[in-house]
N, C-alpha and C positions, 0 to 999 in steps of 0.2 A: 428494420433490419437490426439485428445482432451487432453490438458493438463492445470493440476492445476498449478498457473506460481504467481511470488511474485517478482519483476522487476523494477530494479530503487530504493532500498531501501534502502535508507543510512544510514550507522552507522559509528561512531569515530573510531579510532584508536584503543580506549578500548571497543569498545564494544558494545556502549550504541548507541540505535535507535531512544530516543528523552529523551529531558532534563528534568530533574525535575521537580514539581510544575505546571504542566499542567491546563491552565486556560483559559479564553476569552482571554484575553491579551497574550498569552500563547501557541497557540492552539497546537506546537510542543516542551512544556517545554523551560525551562529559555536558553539560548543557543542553542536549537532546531536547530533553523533557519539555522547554521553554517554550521550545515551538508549539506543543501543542495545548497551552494554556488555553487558547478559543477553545477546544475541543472536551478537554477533561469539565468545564464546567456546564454543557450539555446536558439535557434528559436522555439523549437517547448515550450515550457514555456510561449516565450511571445507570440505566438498566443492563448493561452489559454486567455490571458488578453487584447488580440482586439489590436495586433502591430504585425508589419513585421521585428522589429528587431530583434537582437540574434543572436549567433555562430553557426556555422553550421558545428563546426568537431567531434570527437568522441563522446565524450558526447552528441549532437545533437541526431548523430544516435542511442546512446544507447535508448533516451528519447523515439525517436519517434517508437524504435520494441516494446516498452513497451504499445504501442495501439493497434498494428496489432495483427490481430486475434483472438480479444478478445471481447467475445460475452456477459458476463456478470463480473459485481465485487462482489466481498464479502470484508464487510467492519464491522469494530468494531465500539460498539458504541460511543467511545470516537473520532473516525477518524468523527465520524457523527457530533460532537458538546459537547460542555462539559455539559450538561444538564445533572446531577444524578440523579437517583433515577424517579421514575414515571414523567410522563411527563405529564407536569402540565397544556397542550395545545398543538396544534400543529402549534402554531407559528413559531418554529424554524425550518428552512429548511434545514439546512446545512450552512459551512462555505462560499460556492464559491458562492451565490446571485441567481439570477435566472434561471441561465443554468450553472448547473455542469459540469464538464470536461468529466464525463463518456460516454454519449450518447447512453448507454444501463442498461439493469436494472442491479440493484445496491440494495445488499441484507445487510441488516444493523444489525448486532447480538443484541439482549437485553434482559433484564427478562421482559421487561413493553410491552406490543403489542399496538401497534399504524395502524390508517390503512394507506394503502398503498399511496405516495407521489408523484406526476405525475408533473416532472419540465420542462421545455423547451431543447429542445434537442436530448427529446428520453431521458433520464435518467429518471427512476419510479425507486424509493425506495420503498424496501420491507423490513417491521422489522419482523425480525425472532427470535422467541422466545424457538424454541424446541432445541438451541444447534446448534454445529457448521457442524455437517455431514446433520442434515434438511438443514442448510443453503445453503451446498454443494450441495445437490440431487435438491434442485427447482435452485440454479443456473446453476447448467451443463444442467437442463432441459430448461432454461431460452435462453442457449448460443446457442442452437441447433446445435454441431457441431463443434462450435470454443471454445477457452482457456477460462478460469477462470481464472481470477488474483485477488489474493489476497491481498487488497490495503495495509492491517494494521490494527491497528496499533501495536507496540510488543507485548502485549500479544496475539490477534488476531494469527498471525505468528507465535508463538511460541505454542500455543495450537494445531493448523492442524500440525506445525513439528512432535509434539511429538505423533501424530496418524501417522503418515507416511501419511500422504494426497497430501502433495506438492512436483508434479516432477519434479520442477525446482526453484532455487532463481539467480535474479540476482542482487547485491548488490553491491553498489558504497562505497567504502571504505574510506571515507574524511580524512585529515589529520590534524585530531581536536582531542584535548580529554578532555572530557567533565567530566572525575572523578567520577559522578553521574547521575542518571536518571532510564531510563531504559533497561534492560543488552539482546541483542537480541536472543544469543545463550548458554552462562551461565549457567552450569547445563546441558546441553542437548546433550547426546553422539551422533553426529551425524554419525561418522561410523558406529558404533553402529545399528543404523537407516537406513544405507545402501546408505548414501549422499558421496559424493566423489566430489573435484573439478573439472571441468570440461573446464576453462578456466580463462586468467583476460588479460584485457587489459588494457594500460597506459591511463588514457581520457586524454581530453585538458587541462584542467587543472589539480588540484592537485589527483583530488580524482581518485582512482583504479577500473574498472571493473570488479568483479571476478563470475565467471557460476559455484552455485552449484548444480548436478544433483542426483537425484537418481537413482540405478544402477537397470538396467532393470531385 
């Protein structure tokens, strides 16, 4: 079966899924970036940036199930660009330039509708305005068959949580703590909910693998 899947997602020690003060300069908050030091030294990372270098042990593997069989993304609009408030153009394309990492459609949450964004690669963005379960019903329509991953960013993740929408998270645990930002599960009973862990594995380096699943 088809599943809603949230994979590769790093948060600190306390907690927090990206740093305070989110900006151009910014785009993962003030100390952001720290969290994903497992990730940025990857092969499958640096083939997203046109190079054959990069590790290729645990963390590699984590990176690269976090593509397989995934038919389309749902993404926040801040993961799309820090652009507020009505969108004043549609010059902005996104942070990654002119061929996205997604290579499948890539559904973008907002109150402003914009038309849809056709990049190289096979990645079309679509801004959805009716709310995150419209987002959900044209992406699982979109995936025909394979996963939804839900890119980000925390509030994004934590709003489908608290619907019980997402059957899976898989969440790299860095060994950072960033004091402030943004809190990923905070407030949010996930027993409760019906999530249970499901596994964790040590990566290469520091940061922790852990499978959260929801209970069939």
């Amino acid at each position: 079966m088809p599943r809603v899947r949230v994979h590769t997602f790093s948060v600190s020690l306390d907690g927090f899924g990206a740093g305070p003060d989110q900006d151009l300069q910014n785009p993962l908050g003030v100390r952001g970036p720290e969290l994903f030091d497992w990730f940025f030294h990857t092969q499958t990372f640096q083939k997203m940036h046109g190079t054959e270098t990069g590790e290729t042990g645990i963390d590699d593997q984590v990176a690269l199930k976090g593509f397989e069989n995934i038919g389309a993304w749902i993404l926040g609009r801040n993961m799309f660009g820090p652009i507020r408030g009505p969108w004043p153009d549609d010059s902005w394309k996104g942070w990654w330039g002119d061929e996205p990492p997604y290579h499948v459609p890539a559904f973008v949450l907002t109150h402003h509708a914009r038309a849809p964004l056709e990049m190289k690669g096979g990645t079309v963005f679509t801004f959805v305005t009716g709310g995150i379960r419209a987002a959900l019903e044209q992406a699982k329509a979109a995936a025909a068959g394979r996963d939804v991953r839900i890119g980000g960013g925390v509030s994004t993740i934590r709003q489908y949580l608290r619907a019980g929408l997402i059957d899976e998270l898989n969440l790299a645990i860095s060994p950072v703590l960033l004091g402030t930002g943004e809190n990923l599960l905070g407030g949010i009973d996930m027993p409760a909910l019906g999530y249970e862990c499901a596994g964790h594995t040590p990566g290469t380096r520091a940061a922790a693998h852990v499978t959260i699943r929801k209970r069939a």
